[in-house]
VOGU-3710 file (C-alpha; in Angstrom, 3 decimals, decimal comma):
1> xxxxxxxxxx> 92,578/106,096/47,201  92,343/104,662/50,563  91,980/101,321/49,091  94,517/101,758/46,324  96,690/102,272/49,576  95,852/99,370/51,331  96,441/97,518/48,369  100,390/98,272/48,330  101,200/97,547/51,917  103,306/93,914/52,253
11> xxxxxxxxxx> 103,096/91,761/54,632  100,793/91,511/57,070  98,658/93,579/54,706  98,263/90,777/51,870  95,264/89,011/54,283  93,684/92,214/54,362  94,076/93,022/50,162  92,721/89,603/50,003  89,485/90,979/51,495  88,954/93,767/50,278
21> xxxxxxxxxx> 89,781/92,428/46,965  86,448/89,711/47,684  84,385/92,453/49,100  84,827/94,683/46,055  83,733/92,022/43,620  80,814/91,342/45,605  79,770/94,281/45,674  80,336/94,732/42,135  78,178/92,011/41,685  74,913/93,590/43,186
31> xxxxxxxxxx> 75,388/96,738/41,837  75,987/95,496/37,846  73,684/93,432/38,038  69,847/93,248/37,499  67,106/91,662/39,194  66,738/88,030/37,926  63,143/87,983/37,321  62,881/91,899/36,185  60,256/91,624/33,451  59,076/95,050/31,368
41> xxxxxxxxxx> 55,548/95,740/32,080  54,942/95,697/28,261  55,669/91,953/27,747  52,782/91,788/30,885  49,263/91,338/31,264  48,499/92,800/34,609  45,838/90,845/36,106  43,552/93,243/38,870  40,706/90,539/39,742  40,319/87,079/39,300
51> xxxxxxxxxx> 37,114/85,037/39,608  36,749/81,423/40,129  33,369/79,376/39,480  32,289/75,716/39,449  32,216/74,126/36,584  31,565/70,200/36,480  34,242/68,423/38,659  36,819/71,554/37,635  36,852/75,357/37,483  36,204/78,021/35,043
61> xxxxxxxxxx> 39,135/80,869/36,027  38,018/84,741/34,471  41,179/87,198/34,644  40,250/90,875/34,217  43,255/92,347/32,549  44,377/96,332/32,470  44,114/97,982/29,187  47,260/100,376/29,786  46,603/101,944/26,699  42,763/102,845/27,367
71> xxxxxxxxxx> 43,654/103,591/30,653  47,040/106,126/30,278  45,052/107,706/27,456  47,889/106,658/25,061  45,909/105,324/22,402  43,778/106,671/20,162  40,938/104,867/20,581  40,772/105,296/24,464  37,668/106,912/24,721  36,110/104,255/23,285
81> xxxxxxxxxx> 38,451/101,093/24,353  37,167/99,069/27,689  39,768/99,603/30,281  39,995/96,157/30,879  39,738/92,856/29,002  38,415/89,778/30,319  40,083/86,700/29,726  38,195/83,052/30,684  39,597/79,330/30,717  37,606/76,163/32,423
91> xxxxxxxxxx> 40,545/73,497/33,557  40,341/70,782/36,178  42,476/72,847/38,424  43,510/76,516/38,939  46,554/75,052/37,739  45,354/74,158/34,362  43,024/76,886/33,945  45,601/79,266/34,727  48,521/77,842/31,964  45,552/76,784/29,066
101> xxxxxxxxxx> 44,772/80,866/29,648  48,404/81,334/27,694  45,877/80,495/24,206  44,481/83,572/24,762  47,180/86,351/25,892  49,874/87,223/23,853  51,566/88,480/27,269  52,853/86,672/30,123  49,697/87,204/32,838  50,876/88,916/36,024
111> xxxxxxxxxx> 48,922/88,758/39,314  51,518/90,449/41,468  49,195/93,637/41,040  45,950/91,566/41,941  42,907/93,335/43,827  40,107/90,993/44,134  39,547/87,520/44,209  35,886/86,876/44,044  34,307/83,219/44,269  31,010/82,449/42,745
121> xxxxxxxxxx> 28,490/81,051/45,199  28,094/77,497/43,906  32,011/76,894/43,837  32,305/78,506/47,161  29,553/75,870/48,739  31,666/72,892/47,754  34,508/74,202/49,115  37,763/76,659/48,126  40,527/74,431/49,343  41,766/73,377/45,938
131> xxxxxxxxxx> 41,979/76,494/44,833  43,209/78,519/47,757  45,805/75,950/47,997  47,403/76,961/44,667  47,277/80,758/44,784  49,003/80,225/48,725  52,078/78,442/47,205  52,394/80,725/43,936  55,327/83,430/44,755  54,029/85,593/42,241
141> xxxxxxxxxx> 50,716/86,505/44,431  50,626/88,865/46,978  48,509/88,139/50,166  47,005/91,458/50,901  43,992/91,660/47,722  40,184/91,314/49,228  38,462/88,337/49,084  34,397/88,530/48,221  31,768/86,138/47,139  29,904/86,940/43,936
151> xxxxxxxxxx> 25,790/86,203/46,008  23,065/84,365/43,790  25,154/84,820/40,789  28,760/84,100/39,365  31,962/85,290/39,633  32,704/85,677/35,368  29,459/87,694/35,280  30,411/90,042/37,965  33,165/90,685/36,133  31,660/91,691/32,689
161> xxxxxxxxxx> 29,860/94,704/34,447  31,613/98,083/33,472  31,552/100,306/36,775  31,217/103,979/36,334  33,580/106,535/38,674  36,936/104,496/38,667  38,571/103,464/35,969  38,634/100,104/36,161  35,791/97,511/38,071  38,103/95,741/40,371
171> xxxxxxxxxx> 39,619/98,996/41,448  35,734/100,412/42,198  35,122/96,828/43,953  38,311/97,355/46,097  37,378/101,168/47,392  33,886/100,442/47,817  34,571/98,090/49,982  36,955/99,818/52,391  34,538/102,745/52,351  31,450/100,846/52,984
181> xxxxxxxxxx> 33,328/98,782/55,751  34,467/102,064/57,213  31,149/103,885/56,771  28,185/101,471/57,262  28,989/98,638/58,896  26,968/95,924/57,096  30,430/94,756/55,426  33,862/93,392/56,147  36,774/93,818/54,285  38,714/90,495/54,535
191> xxxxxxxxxx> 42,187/90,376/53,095  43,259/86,642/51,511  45,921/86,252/54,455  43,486/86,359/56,803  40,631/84,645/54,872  43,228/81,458/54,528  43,955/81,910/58,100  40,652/81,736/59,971  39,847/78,985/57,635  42,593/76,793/59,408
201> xxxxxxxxxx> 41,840/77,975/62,270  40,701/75,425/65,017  39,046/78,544/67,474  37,206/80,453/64,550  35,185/80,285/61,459  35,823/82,332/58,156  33,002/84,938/56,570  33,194/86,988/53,178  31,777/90,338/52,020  29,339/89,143/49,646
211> xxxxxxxxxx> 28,196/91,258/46,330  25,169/90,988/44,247  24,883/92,024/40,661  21,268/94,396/40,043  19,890/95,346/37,109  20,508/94,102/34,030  23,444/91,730/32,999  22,660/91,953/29,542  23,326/96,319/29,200  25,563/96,059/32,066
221> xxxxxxxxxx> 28,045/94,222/30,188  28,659/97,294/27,578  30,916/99,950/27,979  27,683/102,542/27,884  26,539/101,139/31,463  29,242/103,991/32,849  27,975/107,056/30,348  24,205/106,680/32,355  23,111/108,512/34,985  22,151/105,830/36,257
231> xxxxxxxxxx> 23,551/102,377/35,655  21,352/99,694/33,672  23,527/97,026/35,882  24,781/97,800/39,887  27,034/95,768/41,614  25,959/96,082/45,711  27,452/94,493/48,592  24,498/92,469/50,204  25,227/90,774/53,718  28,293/88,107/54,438
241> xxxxxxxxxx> 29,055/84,803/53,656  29,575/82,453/56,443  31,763/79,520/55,648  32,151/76,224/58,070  35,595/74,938/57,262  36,120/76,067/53,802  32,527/75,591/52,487  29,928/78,388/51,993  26,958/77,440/54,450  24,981/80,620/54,400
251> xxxxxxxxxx> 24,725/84,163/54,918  24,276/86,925/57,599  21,240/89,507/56,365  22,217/93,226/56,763  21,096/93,541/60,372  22,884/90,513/61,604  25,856/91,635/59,403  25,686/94,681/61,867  25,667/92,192/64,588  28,854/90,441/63,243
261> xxxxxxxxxx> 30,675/93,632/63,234  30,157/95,375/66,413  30,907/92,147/68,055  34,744/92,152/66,446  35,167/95,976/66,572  35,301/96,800/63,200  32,875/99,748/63,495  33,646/102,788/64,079  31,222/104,497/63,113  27,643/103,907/61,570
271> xxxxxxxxxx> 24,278/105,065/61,662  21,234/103,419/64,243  17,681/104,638/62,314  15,350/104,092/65,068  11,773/105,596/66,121  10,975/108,487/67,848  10,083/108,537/71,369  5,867/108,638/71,547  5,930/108,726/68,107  5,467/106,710/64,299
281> xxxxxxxxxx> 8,363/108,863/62,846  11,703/108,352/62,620  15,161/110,007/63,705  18,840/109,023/63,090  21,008/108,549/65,560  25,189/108,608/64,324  27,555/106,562/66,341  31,484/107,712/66,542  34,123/106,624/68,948  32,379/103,077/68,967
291> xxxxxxxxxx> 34,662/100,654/70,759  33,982/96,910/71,025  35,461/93,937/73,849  34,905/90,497/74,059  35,751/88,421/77,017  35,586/84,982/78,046  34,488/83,557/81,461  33,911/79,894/82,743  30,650/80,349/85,163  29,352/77,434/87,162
301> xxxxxxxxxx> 31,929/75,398/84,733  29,939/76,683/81,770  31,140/79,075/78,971  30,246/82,625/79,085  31,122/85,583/76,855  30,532/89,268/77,377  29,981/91,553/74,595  30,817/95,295/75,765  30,339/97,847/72,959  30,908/101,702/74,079
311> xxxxxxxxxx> 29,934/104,529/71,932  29,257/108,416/71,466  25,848/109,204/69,329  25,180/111,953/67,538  21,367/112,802/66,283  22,125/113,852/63,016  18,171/114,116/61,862  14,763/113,975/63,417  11,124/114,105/62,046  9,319/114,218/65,161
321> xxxxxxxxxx> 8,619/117,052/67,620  12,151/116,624/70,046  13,210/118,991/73,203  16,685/117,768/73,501  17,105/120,062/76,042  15,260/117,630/78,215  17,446/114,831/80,050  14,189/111,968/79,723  14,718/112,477/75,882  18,597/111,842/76,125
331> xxxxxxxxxx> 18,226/108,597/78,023  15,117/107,228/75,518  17,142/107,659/72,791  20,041/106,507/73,992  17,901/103,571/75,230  16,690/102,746/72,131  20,191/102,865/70,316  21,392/100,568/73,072  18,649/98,022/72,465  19,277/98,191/69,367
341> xxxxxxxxxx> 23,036/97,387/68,784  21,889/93,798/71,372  19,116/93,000/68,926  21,727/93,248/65,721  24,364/91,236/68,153  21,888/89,013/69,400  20,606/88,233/66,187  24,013/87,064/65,046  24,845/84,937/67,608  21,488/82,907/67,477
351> xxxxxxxxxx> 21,442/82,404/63,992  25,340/81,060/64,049  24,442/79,289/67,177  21,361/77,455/65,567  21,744/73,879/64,146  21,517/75,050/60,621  24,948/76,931/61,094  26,875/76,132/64,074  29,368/77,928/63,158  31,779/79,991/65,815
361> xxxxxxxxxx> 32,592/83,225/63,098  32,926/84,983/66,349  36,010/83,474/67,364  34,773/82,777/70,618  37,162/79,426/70,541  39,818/81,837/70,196  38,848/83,589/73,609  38,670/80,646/75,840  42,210/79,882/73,965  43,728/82,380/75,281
371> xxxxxxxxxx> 42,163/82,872/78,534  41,579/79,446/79,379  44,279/77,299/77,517  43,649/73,837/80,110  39,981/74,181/79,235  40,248/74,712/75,617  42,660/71,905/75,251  39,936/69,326/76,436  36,959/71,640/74,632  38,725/71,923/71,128
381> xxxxxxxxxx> 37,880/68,396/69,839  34,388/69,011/70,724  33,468/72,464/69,708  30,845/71,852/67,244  29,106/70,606/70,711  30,135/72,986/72,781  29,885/76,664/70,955  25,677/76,463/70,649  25,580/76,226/74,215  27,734/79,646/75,129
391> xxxxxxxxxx> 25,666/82,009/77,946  25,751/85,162/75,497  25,714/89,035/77,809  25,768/91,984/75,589  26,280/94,895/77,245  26,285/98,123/74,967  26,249/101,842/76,134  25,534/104,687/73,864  26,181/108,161/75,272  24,359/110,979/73,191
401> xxxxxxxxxx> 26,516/113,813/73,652  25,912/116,385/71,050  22,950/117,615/69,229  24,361/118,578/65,935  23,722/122,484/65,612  20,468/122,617/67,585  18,975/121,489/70,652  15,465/121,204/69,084  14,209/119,208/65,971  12,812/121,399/62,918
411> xxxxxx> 9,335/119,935/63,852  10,020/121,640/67,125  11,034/125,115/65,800  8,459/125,168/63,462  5,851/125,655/66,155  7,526/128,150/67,937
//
């Protein structure tokens, strides 16, 4: 009505019809029309992971594709149909790999869904570039799906393994991931965004989650390997890959993974098994709360960084004869825990400090960056020189506050 109104006025009014007149076709033109590249999922093959290995000079590109129908239950085969389908094409390029894979899909192959990306070892040690290059300029894929390196094995083969609790293996990859990184410690969950940007990074080095197929390839790659109790074929994360511009150079073992962590405060909590005080046995030793800073410092006119790591412990489990009642029992465990966490961190830094790696994952570059741009601007060129010569002072504290539901151990009570 109101614009009906308007509409009919003269005069001065006929500037204003003219406007409303243009804003009313507009926005008739948004809300008739569709979105331009609105595609039914039905004409799509919804790709979850993708693997890359090296083959010769080029590539050979795997694409694990959703079964909707096994999955959904809609067909009537589904308890017997894999829930995904693996699809594989060699090319000299993603590029190629990635349009000859059209032979083999009757559907269009979507990625905006994608999970993983996982890089067989050999292709990752002569470097990602070509391929990270592509997937970076394609609008179709998302930046937020993990990154992972498929350790003393390849990426097609990790693939091929049929995972048992979720229903499909790049959606088990993806959530044991989080939970291990959230849980354990010895892992990192590293999103592509990030993976691409520490790898152009001038002040910091790039690492990877890396994951090892067990068992055996041969009865993991059958849809049976999820009806066992336990699985003829395992995929486990095992330590992370350390990269020195984009090439694979090595990898940290569990312990030093540990040390990795703590050192850019992605624990928050874990568990420290450590022996018992005046004793061969063991007890366990839960860390909440944990909190990790790193700061930079020029001493003398020599780099310096401080590694502070805070923490609450918990001693969830104990095999020896404890009183925690006792203060002197407190402080050796919390002693121990301490001296623990700077053996993981210490660890870490020697073995990227070393001249086999020399390779600042830390982002210790990135400190003096920040805190010391005039220095950093005449240390940058040379930080391959500079980085193995950093004064390292790790500084942890563990407070053990509570002791679970007792004060004493069960070794303890028992001889009451």
């Amino acid at each position: 009505m109101l614009i009906g109104t308007l509409l009919h006025r003269k005069g001065k009014g006929s500037k204003l019809r003219t406007v409303i007149i243009v804003l009313v076709a507009a926005m008739s033109c948004f809300m008739l029309s569709g979105c331009w590249n609105r595609r039914e999922l039905n004409e799509l093959a919804v790709s979850v992971a993708v693997g890359v290995d090296k083959k010769g000079d080029g590539i050979i590109l795997s694409d694990q594709i959703l079964n909707a129908g096994a999955i959904s239950g809609q067909s009537n085969r589904s308890s017997t149909s894999a829930p995904v389908n693996l699809f594989q094409e060699s090319g000299g390029s993603f590029q190629e790999a990635a349009r000859k894979m059209t032979r083999r899909s009757t559907r269009k192959i979507y990625v905006g869904q994608l999970q993983m990306l996982i890089l067989g070892e050999d292709f990752a040690r002569e470097g990602v570039t070509k391929v990270l290059d592509h997937i970076s300029r394609d609008h179709e894929y998302r930046s937020d799906f993990y990154v992972i390196v498929a350790r003393e094995t390849e990426a097609r083969d990790v693939l091929r393994i049929s995972t048992p609790l979720e229903k499909t293996p790049a959606t088990k990859l993806k959530n044991s991931l989080e939970v291990s990184a959230k849980a354990w410690g010895g892992t990192t969950a590293v999103e592509f965004r990030d993976f691409t940007s520490n790898l152009i990074s001038k002040s910091r080095e790039a690492v990877l989650t890396g994951l090892r197929l067990e068992g055996s390839f041969e009865k993991g790659n059958n849809l049976s390997n999820t009806t066992k109790v336990f699985p003829s074929a395992r995929l486990v994360f095992a330590g992370l890959a350390v990269f020195k511009k984009d090439k694979l150079i090595g990898w940290l073992d569990e312990k030093e993974s540990f040390g990795y962590n703590f050192t850019q405060g992605k624990i928050t909590s874990t568990s420290l098994l450590q022996p018992c005080p005046d004793s061969d046995r063991k007890l366990t030793v839960e860390l909440v709360r944990t909190k990790s800073k790193m700061k930079a410092f020029i001493k003398d006119g020599k780099p310096l960084v401080q590694i502070d790591v805070k923490a609450d412990g918990i001693v969830t489990d104990a095999q020896c004869p404890l009183d925690f009642t006792k203060p002197e029992t407190i402080t050796q465990i919390e002693n121990n825990s301490n001296a623990q966490i700077k053996s993981y961190i210490s660890s870490a830094v020697q073995k990227m400090q070393s001249s086999r790696y020399n390779s600042d994952i830390f982002g210790f570059g990135a400190l003096f960056e920040r805190k010391y741009p005039k220095y950093w601007k005449k240390a940058k060129s040379e930080w391959d020189s500079v980085f193995p010569t950093i004064q390292i002072k790790i500084q942890p504290k563990v407070n053990v506050k509570q002791m679970f539901k007792t004060t004493k151990s069960f070794s303890e009570r028992m001889k009451e």
